[in-house]
VEXFIZA-290299 format. One line per field, with one value per residue (C-alpha): residue number from 1; residue in one letter; x negated, y, z negated. Coordinates in pm, whole numbers, plus 50000, padded with zeros to 5 digits. Layout:
% VEXFIZA-290299
pos NUM/...
code a/...
east X/...
north Y/...
up Z/...
END
This chain:
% VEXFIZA-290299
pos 1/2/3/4/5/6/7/8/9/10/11/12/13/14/15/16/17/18/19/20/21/22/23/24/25/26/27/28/29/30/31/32/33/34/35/36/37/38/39/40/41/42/43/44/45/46/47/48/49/50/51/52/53/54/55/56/57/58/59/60/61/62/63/64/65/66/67/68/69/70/71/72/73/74/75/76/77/78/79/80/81/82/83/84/85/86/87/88/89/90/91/92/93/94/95/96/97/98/99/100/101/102/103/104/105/106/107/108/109/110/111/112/113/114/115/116/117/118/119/120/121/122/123/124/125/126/127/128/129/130/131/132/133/134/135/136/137/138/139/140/141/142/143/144/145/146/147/148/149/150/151/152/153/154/155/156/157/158/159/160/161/162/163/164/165/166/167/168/169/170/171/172/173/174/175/176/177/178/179/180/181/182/183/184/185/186/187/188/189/190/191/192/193/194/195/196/197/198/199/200/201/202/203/204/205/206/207/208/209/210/211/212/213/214/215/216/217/218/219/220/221/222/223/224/225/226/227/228/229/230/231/232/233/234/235/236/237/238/239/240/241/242/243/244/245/246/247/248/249/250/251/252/253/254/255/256/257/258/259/260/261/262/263/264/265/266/267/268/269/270/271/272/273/274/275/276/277/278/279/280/281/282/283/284/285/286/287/288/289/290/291/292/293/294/295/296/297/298/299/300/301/302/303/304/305/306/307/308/309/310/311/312/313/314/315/316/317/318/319/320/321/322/323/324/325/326/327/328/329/330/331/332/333/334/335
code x/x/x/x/x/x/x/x/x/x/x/x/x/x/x/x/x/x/x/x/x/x/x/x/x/x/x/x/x/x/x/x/x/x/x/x/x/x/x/x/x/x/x/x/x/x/x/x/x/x/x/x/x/x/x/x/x/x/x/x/x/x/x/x/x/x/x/x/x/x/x/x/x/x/x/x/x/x/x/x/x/x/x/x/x/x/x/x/x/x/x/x/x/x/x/x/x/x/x/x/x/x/x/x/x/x/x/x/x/x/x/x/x/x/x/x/x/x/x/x/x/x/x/x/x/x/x/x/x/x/x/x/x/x/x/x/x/x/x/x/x/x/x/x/x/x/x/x/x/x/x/x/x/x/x/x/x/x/x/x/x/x/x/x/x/x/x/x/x/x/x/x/x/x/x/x/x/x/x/x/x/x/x/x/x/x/x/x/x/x/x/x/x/x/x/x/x/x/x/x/x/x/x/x/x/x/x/x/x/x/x/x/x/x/x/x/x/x/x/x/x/x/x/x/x/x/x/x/x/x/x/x/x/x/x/x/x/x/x/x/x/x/x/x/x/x/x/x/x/x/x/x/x/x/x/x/x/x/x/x/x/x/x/x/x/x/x/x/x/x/x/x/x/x/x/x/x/x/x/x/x/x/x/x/x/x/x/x/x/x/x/x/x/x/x/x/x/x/x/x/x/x/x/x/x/x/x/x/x/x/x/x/x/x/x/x/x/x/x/x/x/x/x/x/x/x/x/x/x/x/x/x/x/x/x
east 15999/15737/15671/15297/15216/14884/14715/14349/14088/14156/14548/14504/14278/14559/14868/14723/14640/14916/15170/14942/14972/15374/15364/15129/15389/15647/15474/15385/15713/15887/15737/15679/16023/15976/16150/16282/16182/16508/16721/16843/16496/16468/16274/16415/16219/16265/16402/16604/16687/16345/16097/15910/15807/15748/15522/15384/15034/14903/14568/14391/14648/14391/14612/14437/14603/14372/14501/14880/14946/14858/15237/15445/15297/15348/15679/15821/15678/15878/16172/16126/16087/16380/16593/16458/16761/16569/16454/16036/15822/15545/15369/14990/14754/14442/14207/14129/14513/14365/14095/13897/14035/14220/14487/14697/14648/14747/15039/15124/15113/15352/15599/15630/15669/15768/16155/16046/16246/15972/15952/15563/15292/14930/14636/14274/14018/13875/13535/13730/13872/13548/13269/13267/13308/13211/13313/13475/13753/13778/13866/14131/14305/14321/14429/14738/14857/14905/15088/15301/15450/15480/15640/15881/15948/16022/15695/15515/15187/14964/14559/14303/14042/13993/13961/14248/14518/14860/15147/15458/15687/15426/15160/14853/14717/14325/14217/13856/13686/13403/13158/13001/13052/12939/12975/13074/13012/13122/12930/13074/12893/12786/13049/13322/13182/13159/13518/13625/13478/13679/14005/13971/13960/14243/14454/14354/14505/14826/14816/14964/14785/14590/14577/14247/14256/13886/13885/13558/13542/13282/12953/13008/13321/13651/13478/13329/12951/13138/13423/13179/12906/12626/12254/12248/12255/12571/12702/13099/13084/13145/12802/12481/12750/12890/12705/12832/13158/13181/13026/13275/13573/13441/13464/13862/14116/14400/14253/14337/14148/14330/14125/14103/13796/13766/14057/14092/14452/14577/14345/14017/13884/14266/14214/13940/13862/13520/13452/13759/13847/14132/14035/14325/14161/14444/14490/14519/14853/14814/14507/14464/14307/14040/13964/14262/14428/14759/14811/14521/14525/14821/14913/15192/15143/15052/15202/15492/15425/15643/15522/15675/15567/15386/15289/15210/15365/15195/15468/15306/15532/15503/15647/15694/15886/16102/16038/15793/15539/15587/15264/15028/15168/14955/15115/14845/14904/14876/14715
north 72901/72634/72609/72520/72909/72982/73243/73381/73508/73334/73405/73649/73382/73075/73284/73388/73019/72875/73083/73031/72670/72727/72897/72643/72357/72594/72557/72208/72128/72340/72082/71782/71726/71548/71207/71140/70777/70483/70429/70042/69924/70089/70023/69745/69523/69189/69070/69396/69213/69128/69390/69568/69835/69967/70205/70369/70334/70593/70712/70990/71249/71530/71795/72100/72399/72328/71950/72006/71629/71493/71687/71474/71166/71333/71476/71141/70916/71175/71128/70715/70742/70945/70715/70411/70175/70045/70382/70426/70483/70630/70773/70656/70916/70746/71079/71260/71467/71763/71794/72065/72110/72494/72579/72602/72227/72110/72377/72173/71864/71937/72132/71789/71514/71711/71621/71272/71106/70963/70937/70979/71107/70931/71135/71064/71301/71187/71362/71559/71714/71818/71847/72203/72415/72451/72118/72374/72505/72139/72012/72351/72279/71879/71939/72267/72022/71702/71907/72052/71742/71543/71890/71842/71537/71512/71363/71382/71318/71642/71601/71766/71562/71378/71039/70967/70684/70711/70386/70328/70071/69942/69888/70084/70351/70429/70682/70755/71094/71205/71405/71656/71803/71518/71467/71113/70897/71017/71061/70798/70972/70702/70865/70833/70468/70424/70574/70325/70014/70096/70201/69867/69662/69808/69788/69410/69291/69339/69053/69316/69378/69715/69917/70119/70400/70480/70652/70494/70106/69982/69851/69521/69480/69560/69555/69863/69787/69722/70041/70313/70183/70348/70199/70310/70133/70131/70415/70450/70317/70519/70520/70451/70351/70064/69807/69914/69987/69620/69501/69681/69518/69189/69169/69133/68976/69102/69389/69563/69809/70023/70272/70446/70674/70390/70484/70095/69942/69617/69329/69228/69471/69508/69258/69114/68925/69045/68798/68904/69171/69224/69515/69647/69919/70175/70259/70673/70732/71053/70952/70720/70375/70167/69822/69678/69399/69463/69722/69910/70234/70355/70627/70608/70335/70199/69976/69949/69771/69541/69414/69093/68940/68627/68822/69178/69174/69449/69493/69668/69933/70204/70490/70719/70491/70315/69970/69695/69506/69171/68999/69245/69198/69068/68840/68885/68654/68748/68503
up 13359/13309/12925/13039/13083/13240/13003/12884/13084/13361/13361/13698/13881/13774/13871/14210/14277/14152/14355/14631/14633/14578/14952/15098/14961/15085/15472/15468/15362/15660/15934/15724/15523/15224/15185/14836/14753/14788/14547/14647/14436/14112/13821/13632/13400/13443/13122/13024/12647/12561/12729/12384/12587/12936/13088/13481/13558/13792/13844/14040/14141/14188/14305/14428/14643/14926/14946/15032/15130/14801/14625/14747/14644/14278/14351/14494/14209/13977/14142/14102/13728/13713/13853/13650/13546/13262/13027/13057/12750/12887/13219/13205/13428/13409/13517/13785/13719/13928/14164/13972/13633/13698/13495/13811/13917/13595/13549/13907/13809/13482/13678/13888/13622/13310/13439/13519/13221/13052/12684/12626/12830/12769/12974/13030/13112/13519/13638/13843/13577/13407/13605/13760/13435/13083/12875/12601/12919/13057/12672/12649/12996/12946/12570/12668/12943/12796/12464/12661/12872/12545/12374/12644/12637/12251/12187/11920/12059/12005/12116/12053/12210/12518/12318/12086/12012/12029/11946/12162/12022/11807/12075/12081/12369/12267/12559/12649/12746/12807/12495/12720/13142/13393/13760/13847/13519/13171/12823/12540/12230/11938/11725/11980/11997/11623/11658/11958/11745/11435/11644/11815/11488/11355/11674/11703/11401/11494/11759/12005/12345/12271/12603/12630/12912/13073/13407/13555/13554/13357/13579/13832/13779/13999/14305/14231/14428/14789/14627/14572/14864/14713/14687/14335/14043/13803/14102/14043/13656/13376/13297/13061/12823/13000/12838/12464/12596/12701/12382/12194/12399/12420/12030/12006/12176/12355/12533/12844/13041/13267/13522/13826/13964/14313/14506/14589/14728/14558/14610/14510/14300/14074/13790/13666/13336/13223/12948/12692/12850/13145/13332/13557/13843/13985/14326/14334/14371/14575/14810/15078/14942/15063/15070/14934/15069/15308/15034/15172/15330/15190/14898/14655/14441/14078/13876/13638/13298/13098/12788/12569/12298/12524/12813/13009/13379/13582/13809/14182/14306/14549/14406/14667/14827/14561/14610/14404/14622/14448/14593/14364/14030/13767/13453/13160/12870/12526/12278
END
């Protein structure tokens, strides 16, 4: 029995859907068998006697039991971590974990990667997550899920926020969420910026890379204009807080922005340095992506993460299918 129980008021409503989506899975699966990923390319870092710490980077999952096709993206990813060669500190989900933020997609989602091996799980809040009920059930949901995984895991990472910071090996997670329900963009509070600033500083000192986790890019960068194709301004960011967000950044050194929210394969719009900052956009490793280079138009993928003390190697790897795409990694220095 999953030890993410669905329960409350809407216990009835999440046990209906969630068995329902356990006998769609059941009929997709009985004319499109799944194929477990390979085994001949597993996750290895690199340098196996010098790697400080390693970590997956997925974003956008958004499981829903109306989307069927989008499981075994999740399901075949698991199965990759699990038979990782070199042992995995964390899984990353940069937002967007379920497509409307029931306590059956994210009961879903756990059942498929609780068992992945991982040591740590580190979540962040997407729209998708939040913006079709009350911020108060969104925060409750978000907050019940990631507990649980990290419960299981032997964690002892306990939230009860959607912006928090969490170390692994001595290097600093500081996630990002959004202060109140929106639809696309997300609300950064001035105390959860006051908050950000201060986390920032301390994580700084330490000369480590600090790795900040924000599902919407922040505005013009990572292709997101020619991503999002919309006539409006700042369209796809995460917001009227971009500006202070980059601010904020831009004052230390060593930072990396990880996101999601544009559904882009690896190419253009991956890395870019904005000022300071290197800000690393995710493909979605459940949807079909867009405008990405050869690595367009395909689901699956995200990156694997191996940090040193000189450097970060964002290693490109398609999950579902067990193999790294060598011509999309990214080697990030640290100063």
């Amino acid at each position: 029995m999953s030890v993410f129980p669905i329960q409350g008021l809407c216990s009835l409503i999440g046990t209906v859907t969630y068995k329902l989506l356990a006998v769609l899975m059941s009929l997709f699966y009985s004319f499109n068998a799944f194929v477990s990923p390979a085994t001949t390319d597993p996750i290895k870092a690199v340098d196996e006697d010098n790697v400080k710490m390693t970590f997956a980077a997925w974003a956008d999952p958004q499981i829903s039991n109306y989307l069927i096709q989008r499981e075994q993206y999740v399901r075949g990813g698991a199965e990759d971590l699990a038979n990782a060669e070199t042992p995995i500190d964390a899984l990353v989900l940069a937002g967007d974990i379920t497509e409307n933020g029931l306590y059956a997609e994210y009961q879903f989602v756990y059942d498929r990667i609780s068992n992945s091996g991982v040591k740590n799980f580190i979540t962040a809040t997407g729209n998708h997550d939040i913006r079709l009920r009350l911020y108060s059930d969104s925060l409750k949901h978000f907050t019940k899920f990631t507990n649980a995984l990290n419960e299981n895991a032997g964690s002892d990472l306990r939230v009860d926020s959607m912006h928090y910071r969490y170390t692994v090996n001595g290097y600093d997670f500081v996630v990002l969420g959004s202060d109140k329900t929106e639809f696309e963009e997300a609300y950064i509070s001035d105390a959860q910026l006051e908050w950000f600033d201060a986390t920032l500083k301390e994580t700084s000192a330490t000369g480590k890379p600090t790795f900040v986790i924000l599902h919407q890019v922040l505005k013009g960068t990572n292709n997101v204009e020619n991503a999002w194709n919309s006539s409006v301004e700042g369209a796809g960011s995460v917001g009227d807080q971009s500006d202070a967000l980059e601010e904020i950044m831009n004052r230390y050194d060593n930072i990396i922005l990880i996101s999601g929210h544009l559904h882009q394969g690896f190419g253009i719009g991956t890395y870019e340095l904005v000022g300071k900052i290197h800000s690393v956009n995710l493909p979605s490793i459940t949807i079909e992506n867009k405008d990405g280079d050869d690595a367009g138009n395909i689901s699956g993928i995200g990156y694997m993460v191996e940090v040193y003390d000189d450097e970060v190697l964002f290693r490109a790897r398609n999950f579902a299918k067990g193999e790294y795409m060598p011509d999309y990694d990214i080697t990030i220095d640290v100063l």
